[in-house]
N, C-alpha and C positions, 0 to 999 in steps of 0.2 A: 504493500500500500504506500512505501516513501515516493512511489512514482507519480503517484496521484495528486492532483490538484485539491487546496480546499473545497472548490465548486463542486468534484468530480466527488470529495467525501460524501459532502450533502447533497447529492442526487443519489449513492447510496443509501446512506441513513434511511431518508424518505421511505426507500424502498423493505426498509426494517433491519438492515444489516447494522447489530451492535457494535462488532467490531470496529468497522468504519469508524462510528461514534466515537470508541472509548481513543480510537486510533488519533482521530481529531482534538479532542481532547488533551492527550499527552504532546502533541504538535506545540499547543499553544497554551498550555495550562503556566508555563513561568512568565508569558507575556502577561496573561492574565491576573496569576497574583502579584504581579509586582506593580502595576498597574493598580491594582486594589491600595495595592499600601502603599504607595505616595501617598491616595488623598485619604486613607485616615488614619494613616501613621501609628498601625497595631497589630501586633502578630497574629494576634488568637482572632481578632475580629476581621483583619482582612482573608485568614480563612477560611472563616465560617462564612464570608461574603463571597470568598472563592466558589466554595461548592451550590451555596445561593444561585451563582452564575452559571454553573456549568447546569445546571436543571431546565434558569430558564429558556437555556442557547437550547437546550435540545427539544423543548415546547414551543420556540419560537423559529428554527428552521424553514419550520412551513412557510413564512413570511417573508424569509429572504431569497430575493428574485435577481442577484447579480447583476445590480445598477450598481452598485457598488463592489470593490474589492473588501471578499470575505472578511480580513482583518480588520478594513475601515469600521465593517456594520457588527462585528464584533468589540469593539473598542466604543461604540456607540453606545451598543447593550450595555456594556459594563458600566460607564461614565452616570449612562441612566439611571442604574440601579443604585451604583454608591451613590450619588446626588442626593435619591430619595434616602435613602438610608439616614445620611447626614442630617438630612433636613427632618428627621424625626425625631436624630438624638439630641441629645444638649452634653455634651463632651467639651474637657476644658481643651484649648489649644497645644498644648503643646502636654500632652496625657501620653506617659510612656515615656520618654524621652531618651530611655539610654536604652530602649529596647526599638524606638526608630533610630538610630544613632547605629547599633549594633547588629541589629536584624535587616537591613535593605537589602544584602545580598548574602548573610548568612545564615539561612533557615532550610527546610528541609527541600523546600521548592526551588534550590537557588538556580540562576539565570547561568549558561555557560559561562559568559563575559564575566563573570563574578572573580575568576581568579586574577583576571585581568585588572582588577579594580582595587584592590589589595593593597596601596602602595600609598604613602601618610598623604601625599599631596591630594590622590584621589579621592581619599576618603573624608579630605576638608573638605573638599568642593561638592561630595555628596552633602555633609552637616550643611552647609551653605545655604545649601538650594533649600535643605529641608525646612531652613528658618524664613521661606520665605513665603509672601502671603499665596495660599493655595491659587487664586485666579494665576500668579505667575507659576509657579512650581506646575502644575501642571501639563500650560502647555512647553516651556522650555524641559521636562522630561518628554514629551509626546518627540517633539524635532530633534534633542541632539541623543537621546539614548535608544529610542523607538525609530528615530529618522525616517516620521513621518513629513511630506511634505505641508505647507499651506493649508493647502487645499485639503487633503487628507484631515489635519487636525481640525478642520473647520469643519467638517463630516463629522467627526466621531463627537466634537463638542456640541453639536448643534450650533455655533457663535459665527457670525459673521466674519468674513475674512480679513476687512482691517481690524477688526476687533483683534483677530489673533495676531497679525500684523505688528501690533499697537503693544500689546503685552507679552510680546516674544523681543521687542525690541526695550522696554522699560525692565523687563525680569534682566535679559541679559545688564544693563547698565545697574538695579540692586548688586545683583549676583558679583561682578566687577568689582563696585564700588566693598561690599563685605570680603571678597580676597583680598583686594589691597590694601585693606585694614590689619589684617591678618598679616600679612609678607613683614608691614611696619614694623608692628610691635615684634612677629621673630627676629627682625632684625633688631630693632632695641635690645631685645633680653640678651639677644648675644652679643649684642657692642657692649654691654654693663655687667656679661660676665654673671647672668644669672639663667638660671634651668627656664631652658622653654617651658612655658604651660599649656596645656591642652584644651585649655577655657578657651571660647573662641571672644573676642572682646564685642561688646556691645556699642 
């Protein structure tokens, strides 16, 4: 089944082939929770929203009619679903923090790219982004980690395209301006000869 297309999966399934499904599923399931847990930054709750998702992708295949690329209208579903979710809890901001901090790419579901990502620099610039307000964090994860295009993320948001435009260009300029805060102060602590801290400064 690696030969197959996701389209080619889902005109299986349709046809009641599980496999296909479960096939499907494992294809795309570390897009999918990592994806989850950007926007609500929690191990145990973006799993349970994981499998939340993989229920309703398979209740809702009926639906998808390849005007879109599979991934776009699956990145759609998701965004939809966490939205609503959020929008029912009342969660303080920044809930979990050394388990978003520790868990983005180390968990049971991790992303191949994960070992790649390993390295102190890399792992500021994830903390980074994570502190930044969800409208931006989301779509600057969708373009430079997912390398969706424009257009594409303006799909799966629902958002109009200078909208994403607009906040893919102001995330990136937060994002900047918080590393080169950072670079600063390492460099102060070692021009004065004192232990780097791993506090990121506010």
């Amino acid at each position: 089944m690696e030969q197959l297309t996701d389209e080619q999966l889902v005109d299986q399934i349709r046809q009641g082939d599980e496999e296909a499904y479960r096939f499907l599923i494992e294809r795309h399931k570390h897009y999918i929770y990592t994806l989850v847990y950007r926007m609500v930054e929690h191990r145990e709750t973006a799993e349970d929203l994981t499998q939340e998702i993989f229920i309703k992708l398979y209740r809702s295949l009926v639906h998808f009619r390849g005007d879109a690329k599979f991934t776009t209208w699956v990145y759609r579903l998701t965004v939809n679903l966490v939205t609503d979710y959020r929008r029912s809890q009342r969660r303080k901001p920044y809930e979990a923090i050394l388990d978003k901090v520790k868990g983005w790419f180390g968990n049971r579901m991790e992303e191949p790219e994960a070992a790649a990502l390993q390295k102190e620099e890399q792992q500021t610039m994830l903390r980074l982004l994570s502190e930044l307000p969800d409208k931006y964090r989301l779509i600057l994860y969708l373009y430079h980690y997912k390398q969706l295009s424009y257009q594409e993320i303006a799909e799966a948001t629902q958002l109009p395209l200078k909208t994403i435009e607009t906040r893919l260009y102001r995330g990136k300029a937060l994002l900047k301006q918080k590393w080169q805060e950072v670079r600063y102060n390492e460099q102060t602590s070692s021009a004065s000869g004192r232990p780097r801290s791993s506090t990121i400064s506010k």
